[in-house]
N, C-alpha and C positions, 0 to 999 in steps of 0.2 A: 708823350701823349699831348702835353700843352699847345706843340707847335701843329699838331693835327687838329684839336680839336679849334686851333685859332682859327686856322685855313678855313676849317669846314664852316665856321662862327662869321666870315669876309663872303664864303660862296651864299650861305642863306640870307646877306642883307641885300645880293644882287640879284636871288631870285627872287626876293617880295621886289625891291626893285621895278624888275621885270612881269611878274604877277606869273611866274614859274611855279606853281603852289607844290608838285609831285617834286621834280626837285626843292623845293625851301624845305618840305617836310620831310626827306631822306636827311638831307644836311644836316637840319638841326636837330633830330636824336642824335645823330651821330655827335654832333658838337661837344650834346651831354653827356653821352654813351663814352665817349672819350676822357669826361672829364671826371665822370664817374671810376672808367678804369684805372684811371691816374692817383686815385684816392688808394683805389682797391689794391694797387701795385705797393706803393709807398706806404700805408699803414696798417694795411691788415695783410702783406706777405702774398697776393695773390700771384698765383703761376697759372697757366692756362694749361687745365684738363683738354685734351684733344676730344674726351669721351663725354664734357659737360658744355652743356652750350652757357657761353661767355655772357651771355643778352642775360639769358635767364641769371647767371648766377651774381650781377651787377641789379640785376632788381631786388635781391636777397640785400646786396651790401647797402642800395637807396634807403630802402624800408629799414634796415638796423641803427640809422643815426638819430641822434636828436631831432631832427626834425624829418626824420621821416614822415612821417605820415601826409606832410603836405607835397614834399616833394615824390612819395610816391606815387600818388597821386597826377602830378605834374609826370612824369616821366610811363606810366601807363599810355596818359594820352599821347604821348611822344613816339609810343610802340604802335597803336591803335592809328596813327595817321600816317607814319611812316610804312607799316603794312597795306594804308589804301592805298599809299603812293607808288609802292612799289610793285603789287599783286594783284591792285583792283582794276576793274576798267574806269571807276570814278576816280575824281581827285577829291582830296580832303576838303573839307568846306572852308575856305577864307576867312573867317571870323575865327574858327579854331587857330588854323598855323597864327595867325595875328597875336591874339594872347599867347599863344605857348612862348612866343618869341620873347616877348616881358619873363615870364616866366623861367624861360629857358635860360636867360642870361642870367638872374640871380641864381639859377641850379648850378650853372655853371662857375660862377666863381663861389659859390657856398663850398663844392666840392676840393676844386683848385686851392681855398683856402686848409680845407681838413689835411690835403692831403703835401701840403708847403708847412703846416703847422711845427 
């Protein structure tokens, strides 16, 4: 999951780059979403229910850690913009993807850390 969610972590610095806001904001949940699953995999035993959606049941494991409550938070807005990106006719507003990006990187190794621990 590391090497995915790096990839995706290399596409989102070339869409703000480029000011691609719909893809920066698919990329970078997924970056987390990945980085989250890789936790989820390696210390709490997850297998992936065919009959539970994967999204939801990685917002269960965000919100269960110590610091949940900020990163779930953090990763809410990550679903919330990635959804306008992908299903809206808007694009996310540019000052959101911007912060989440700060954000999204410390989500991202906060996790990668749990889950290397």
């Amino acid at each position: 999951m590391r090497n995915k969610s790096d990839e995706n972590w290399k596409v989102v610095a070339l869409c703000l780059q480029y000011e691609t806001l719909n893809a920066a904001a698919s990329r970078l949940y997924y970056a987390v979403f990945q980085a989250v699953l890789a936790y989820a995999i390696a210390k709490k035993g997850y297998i992936r229910d065919p009959d539970v959606s994967v999204h939801i049941k990685m917002s269960s494991y965000v919100r269960d850690t110590p610091d949940g409550k900020f990163y779930e938070r953090v990763y809410k807005l990550l679903i919330i913009s990635r959804t306008t990106a992908d299903y809206e006719p808007e694009t996310p507003p540019d000052p959101r993807i911007g912060s989440l990006y700060k954000d999204s990187g410390s989500m991202r190794q906060y996790f990668f850390n749990l889950a290397e621990s």
